[in-house]
C-alpha positions, 0 to 999 in steps of 0.5 A, spaced: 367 453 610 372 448 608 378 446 613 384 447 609 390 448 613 390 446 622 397 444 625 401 445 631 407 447 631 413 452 634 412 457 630 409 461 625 410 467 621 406 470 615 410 473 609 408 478 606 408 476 600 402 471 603 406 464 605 406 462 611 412 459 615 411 454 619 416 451 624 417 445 628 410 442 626 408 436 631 404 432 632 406 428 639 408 432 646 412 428 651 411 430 658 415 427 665 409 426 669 402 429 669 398 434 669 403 436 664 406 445 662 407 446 655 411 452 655 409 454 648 405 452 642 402 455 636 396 453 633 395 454 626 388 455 622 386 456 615 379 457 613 377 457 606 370 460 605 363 459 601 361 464 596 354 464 600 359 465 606 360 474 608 360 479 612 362 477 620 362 470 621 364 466 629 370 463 629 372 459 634 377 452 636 376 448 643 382 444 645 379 437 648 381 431 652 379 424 649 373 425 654 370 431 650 373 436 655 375 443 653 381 445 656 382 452 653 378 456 648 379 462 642 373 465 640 372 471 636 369 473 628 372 474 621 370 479 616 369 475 610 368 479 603 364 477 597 368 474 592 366 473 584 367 466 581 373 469 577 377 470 583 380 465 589 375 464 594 376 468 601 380 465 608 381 467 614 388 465 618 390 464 624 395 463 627 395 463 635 401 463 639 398 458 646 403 459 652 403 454 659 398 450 656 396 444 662 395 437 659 392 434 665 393 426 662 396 423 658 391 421 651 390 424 645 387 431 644 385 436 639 382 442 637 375 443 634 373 448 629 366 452 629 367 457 623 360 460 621 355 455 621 359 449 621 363 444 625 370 440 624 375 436 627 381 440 625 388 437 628 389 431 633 395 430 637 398 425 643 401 428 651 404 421 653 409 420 658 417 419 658 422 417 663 426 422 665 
């Protein structure tokens, strides 16, 4: 498994020629006081896999804390068809619209990847506070 694409964003959509359309792309939240309410987000995920990677694999992404804390989960599996060299290898995508997540406290965050057999930090971002 290789991590091709993982960004949060306000949206995203899949053209029908393939392209995504990503919308607002972030990286730093800013909540008044804590724990925080993130009415919406949507995570977007672009896995590419191996030629000795097919069939159904696990795919799942853990949102952390700082501490390792998970606070949420998306699990489930892809179909990954087998595909000659000439062609470009297989990806599965994700793109998860998340509504009222709860950050407990400021810091950093991030989703972890576990595709197949494989595990990778796929996208940090920060929750701190402002002034209202």
């Amino acid at each position: 498994m290789i991590l091709r694409l993982a960004v949060l964003c306000e949206d995203a959509r899949e053209r029908p020629d393939g392209r995504l359309d990503l919308v607002g792309v972030f990286n730093e939240l800013s909540a008044p006081g804590f724990p925080a309410l993130q009415e919406s987000m949507t995570f977007v995920l672009i896995v590419e896999w191996g030629a000795d990677e097919s069939g159904e694999q696990p795919i799942r992404a853990d949102l952390v804390d700082a501490g390792g804390r998970k606070l949420l989960t998306i699990q489930g599996h892809t179909q990954v068809d087998a595909r000659p060299a000439e062609r470009a290898p297989a990806q599965t995508r994700l793109l998860m619209p998340l509504r009222k997540v709860i950050f407990p406290r400021p810091g950093r965050y991030r989703f972890d990847v576990v595709a197949g057999s494989d595990v990778a930090e796929a996208c940090t971002f920060f929750v701190g506070e402002v002034a209202s």
